[in-house]
Phi, psi and omega in degrees: 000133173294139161277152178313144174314121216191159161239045180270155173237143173224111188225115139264153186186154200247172180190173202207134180223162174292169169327294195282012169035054184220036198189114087302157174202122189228142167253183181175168214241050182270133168281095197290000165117309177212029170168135187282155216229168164205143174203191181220138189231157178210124214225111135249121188294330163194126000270159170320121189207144168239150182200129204232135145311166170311103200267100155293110169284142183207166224247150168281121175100028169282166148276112204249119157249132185231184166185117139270083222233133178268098199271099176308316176328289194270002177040063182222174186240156162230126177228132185208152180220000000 
């Protein structure tokens, strides 16, 4: 069920950053005041810079499957939703 109509922004979501806690990647699920949304979002922290994938609309009681996976060897991510 959709929430009520707002100017809340509310997202949940999980996400992974490196040792030096200075880089997320994340996908999320925000709800925008009057419908939910999906993106893949990447947060740097310093210096500060953000960057959101292409934002897909989608229905309250869909089903989201995501995977983040950190591959060490090569100190890259794989993210796919």
């Amino acid at each position: 069920e959709d929430a009520k109509s707002s100017r809340a922004f509310y997202s949940p979501w999980f996400g992974m950053d490196p040792d030096d806690n200075l880089n997320l990647i994340q996908p999320v699920n925000p709800w925008g005041g009057s419908s939910w949304s999906m993106y893949t979002e990447y947060f740097q922290w310093s210096p500060t810079s953000n960057s959101n994938s292409r934002s897909y609309s989608v229905l309250a009681g869909q089903t989201l499957q995501g995977l983040l996976e950190y591959n060490e060897e090569n100190d890259e991510y794989l993210l796919s939703q």
